[in-house]
N, C-alpha and C positions, 0 to 999 in steps of 0.2 A: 951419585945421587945428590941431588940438593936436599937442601935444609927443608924447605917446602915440602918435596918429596917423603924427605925422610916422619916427616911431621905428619902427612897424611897418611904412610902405610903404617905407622905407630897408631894412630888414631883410630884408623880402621880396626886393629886389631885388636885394641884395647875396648873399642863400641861393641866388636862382636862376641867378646867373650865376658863383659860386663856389662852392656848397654849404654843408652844414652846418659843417663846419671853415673853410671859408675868409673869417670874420668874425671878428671881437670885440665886445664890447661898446665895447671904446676907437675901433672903424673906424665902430660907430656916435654915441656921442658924437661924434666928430670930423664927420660927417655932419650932425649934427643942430646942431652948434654948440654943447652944453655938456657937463658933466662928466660923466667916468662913473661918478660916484656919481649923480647923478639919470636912468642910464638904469637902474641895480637900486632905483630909487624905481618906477619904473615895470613893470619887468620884474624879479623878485629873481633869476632864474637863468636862462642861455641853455634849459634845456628848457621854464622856462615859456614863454618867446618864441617857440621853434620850434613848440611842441604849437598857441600861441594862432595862428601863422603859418598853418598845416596846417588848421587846422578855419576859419578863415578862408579861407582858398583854397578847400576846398573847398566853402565855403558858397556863396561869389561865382562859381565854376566850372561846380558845378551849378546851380545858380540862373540863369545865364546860359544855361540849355538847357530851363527850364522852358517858353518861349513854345512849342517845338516839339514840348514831348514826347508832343502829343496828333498832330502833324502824320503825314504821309507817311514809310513808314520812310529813305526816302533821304532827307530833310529832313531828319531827326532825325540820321542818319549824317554828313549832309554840314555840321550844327552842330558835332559833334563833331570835324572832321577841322577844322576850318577854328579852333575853337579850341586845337587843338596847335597849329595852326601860327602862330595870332597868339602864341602863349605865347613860339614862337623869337623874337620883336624880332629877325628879320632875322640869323640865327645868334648873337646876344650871349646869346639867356639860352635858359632853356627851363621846363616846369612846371615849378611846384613840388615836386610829388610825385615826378617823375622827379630834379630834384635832390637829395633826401632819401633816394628808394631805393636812388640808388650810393651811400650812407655806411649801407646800412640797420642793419649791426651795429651802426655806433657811436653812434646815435640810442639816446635814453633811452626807453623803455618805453611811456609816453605816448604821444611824438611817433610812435614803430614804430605803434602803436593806430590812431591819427587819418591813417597815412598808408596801413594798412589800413583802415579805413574808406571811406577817399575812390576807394580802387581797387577794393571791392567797389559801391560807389553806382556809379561809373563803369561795368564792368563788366556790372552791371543797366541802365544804361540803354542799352546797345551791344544786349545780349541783346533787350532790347526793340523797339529799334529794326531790329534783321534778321527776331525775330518779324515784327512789323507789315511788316516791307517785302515779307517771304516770305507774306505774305497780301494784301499789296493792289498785288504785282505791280511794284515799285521797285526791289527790289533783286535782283538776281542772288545767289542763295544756294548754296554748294556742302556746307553741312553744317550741322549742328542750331544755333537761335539762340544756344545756349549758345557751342558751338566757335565759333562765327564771331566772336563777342565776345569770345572769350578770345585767340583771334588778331589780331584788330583790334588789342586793349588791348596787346597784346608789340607787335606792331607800330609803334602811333605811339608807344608810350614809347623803342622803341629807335631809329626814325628819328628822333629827338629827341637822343638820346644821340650819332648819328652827327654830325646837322647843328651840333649843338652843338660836337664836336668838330674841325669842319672848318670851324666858322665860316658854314657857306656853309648858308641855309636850302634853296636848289635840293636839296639832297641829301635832304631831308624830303619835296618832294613828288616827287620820283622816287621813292624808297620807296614811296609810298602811292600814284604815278601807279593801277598796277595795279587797287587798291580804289576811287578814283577812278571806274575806267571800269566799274564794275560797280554804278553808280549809274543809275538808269533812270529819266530824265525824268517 
């Protein structure tokens, strides 16, 4: 793994389990084991870091739901719930994009852009996925693929917020217990 490498998955990990302010570039030297003048060789300002953080997430997030996105809509539904909740590590962290949205003021411009982008891609694929399910019979729908996605996406971003703040992942899938059982084998 490169320095570079090793400097983004340290960053990411530290963004998701403290947010945008709760890092420096010195928490990450210290991490990486060298100075932090060679982590602005690599990184010249924390917004280049977080925007390159963000579009990176969201490359490797969606991308990790492309196998299903042709599948069954409760397949495709039950991709997405299952990747919030691997996102908690067990209440220590949570998305990305949900850590960046509670500071969303004080995100620079960019990084605001790339963490609306990744909630509209999101949101498209939820909408998609209740589409298809409300047509081939999987899902339990109780309003247009749009609403349902735009409910879902509130939803596991703030059981996420919750579980996050209680430490305890149990409290993310009782939130979504409910969405859960509206998935049909």
């Amino acid at each position: 793994m490169t320095t570079r490498d090793a400097l983004l998955t340290h960053a990411e990990d530290l963004a998701r389990r403290t947010g945008y302010d709760g890092f420096s570039f010195a928490d990450l030297a210290t991490g990486a084991g060298i100075r932090k003048a060679s982590v602005h060789h690599h990184f010249p300002t924390k917004p280049a870091l977080a925007a390159e953080l963000m579009e990176a997430y969201a490359a490797r997030t969606l991308g990790a739901l492309e196998p299903v996105a042709q599948a069954s809509g409760a397949t495709r539904l039950g991709a997405v719930l299952d990747l919030y909740r691997e996102a908690l590590q067990g209440g220590r962290s949570q998305c990305l994009c949900v850590a960046f949205s509670a500071v969303q003021e004080r995100l620079p411009a960019k990084v605001q852009d790339a963490v609306a982008a990744f909630q509209a891609e999101m949101r498209g694929f939820l909408e998609a996925a209740f589409a298809a399910g409300a047509k081939d019979g999987t899902l339990q729908t109780a309003a247009t693929p749009e609403a349902e996605a735009a409910a879902t996406f509130a939803l596991l971003e703030g059981a996420q917020l919750v579980a996050r703040a209680s430490r305890d992942a149990t409290q993310f899938d009782l939130a979504i217990a409910p969405l859960r059982a509206r998935l049909t084998p």
